[in-house]
C-alpha positions in Angstrom: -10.6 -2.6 11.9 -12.5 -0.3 13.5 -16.0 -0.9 15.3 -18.3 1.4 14.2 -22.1 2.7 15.9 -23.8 3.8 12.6 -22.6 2.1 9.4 -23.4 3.9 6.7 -22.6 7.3 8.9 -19.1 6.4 9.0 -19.0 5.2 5.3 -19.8 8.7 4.0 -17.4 10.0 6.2 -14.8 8.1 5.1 -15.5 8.4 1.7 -17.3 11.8 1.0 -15.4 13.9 3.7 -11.7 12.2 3.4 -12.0 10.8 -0.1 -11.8 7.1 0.2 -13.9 4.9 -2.3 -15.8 2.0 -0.6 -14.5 -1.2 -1.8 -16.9 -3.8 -0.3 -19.4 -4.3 1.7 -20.9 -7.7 3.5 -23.6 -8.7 6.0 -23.3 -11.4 8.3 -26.8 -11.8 9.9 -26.3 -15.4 11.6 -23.5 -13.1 13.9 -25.2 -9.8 13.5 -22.8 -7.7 11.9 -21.9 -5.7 8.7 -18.7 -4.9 7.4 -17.5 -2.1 4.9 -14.1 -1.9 3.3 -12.8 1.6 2.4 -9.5 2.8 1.0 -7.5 5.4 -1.3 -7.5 2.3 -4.0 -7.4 -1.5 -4.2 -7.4 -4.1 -1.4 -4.9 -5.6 -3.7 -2.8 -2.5 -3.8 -3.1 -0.6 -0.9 -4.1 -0.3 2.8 -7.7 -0.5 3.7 -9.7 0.2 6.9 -12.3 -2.5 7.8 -15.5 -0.5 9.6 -17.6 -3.3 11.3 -21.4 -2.9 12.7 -22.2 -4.6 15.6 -26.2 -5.1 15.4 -27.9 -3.1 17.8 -24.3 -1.2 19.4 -24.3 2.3 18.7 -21.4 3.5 20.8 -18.4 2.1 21.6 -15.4 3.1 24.2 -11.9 3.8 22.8 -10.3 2.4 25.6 -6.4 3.5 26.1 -4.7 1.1 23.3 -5.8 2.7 20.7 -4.2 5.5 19.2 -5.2 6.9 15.9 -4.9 6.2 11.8 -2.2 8.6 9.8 -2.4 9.3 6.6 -0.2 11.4 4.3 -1.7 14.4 2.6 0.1 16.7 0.4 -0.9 20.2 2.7 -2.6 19.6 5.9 -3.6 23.0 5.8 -5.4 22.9 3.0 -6.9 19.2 3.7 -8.3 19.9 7.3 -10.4 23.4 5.2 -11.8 20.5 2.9 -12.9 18.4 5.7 -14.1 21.4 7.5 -16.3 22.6 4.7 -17.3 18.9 3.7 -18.9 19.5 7.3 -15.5 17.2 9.3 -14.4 18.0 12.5 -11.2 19.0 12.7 -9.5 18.8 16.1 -5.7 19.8 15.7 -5.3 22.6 13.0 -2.2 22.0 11.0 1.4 23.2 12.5 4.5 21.2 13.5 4.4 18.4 15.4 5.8 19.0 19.5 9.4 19.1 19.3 10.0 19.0 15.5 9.5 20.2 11.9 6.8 17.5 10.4 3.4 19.2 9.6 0.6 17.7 11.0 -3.2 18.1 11.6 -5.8 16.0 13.6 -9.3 15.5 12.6 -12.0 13.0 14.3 -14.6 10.5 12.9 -17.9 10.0 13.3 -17.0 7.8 16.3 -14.6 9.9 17.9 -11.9 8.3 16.1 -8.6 10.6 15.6 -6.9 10.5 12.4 -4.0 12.2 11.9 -2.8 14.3 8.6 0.6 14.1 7.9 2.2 16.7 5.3 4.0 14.7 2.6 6.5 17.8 1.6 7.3 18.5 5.1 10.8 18.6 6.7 10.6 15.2 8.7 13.0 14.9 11.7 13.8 12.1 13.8 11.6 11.5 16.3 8.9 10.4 13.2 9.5 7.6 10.3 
């Protein structure tokens, strides 16, 4: 889950700029939130990320437990020019990974949330499952 300062900002992101479909959507206005459910396909069938709005909170800080999301992409390369053009930020063009073969690429959310692209066809070594 991640919290989320403008709802429907981070919806088109999610599913416009890196291709997700929004599964579901709810409002909870006794507690003063909205979620949003996104994913490459079904809850049933695959992971999805939860974005929750916090009435009236329209900036969060990361704090240092957080990381980021991965996701596996086919060519980084070519994925962080389709974010770029689709008007993403991309923050970490794609090249090895620090001490290893894998191809990766960084790119940021809305929220300043890092997601990282991981090239499916790439040589993996050990340091990365």
């Amino acid at each position: 889950m991640l919290r989320v300062g403008d709802l429907q900002r981070s919806i088109d992101f999610y599913t416009r700029i890196l291709g997700m479909q929004l599964l579901r959507e709810s409002d909870n206005t006794e507690y003063k939130y909205r979620l949003a459910f996104v994913g490459y396909g079904p809850e049933s069938e695959t992971a999805v990320l939860e974005l929750t709005y916090n009435y009236g909170v329209e900036k969060y800080e990361m704090g240092t437990a957080y990381g980021h999301i991965a996701l596996e992409t086919d060519n980084a390369a070519a994925t962080c020019e389709r974010i770029r053009a689709a008007g993403g930020n991309v923050v970490r063009e794609a090249g090895p990974v620090k001490g290893g073969t894998t191809v990766i690429a960084f790119v940021e959310d809305p929220d300043g949330y890092k997601i990282e692209l991981i090239e499916r066809n790439s040589t993996r070594d050990a340091s990365r499952p």
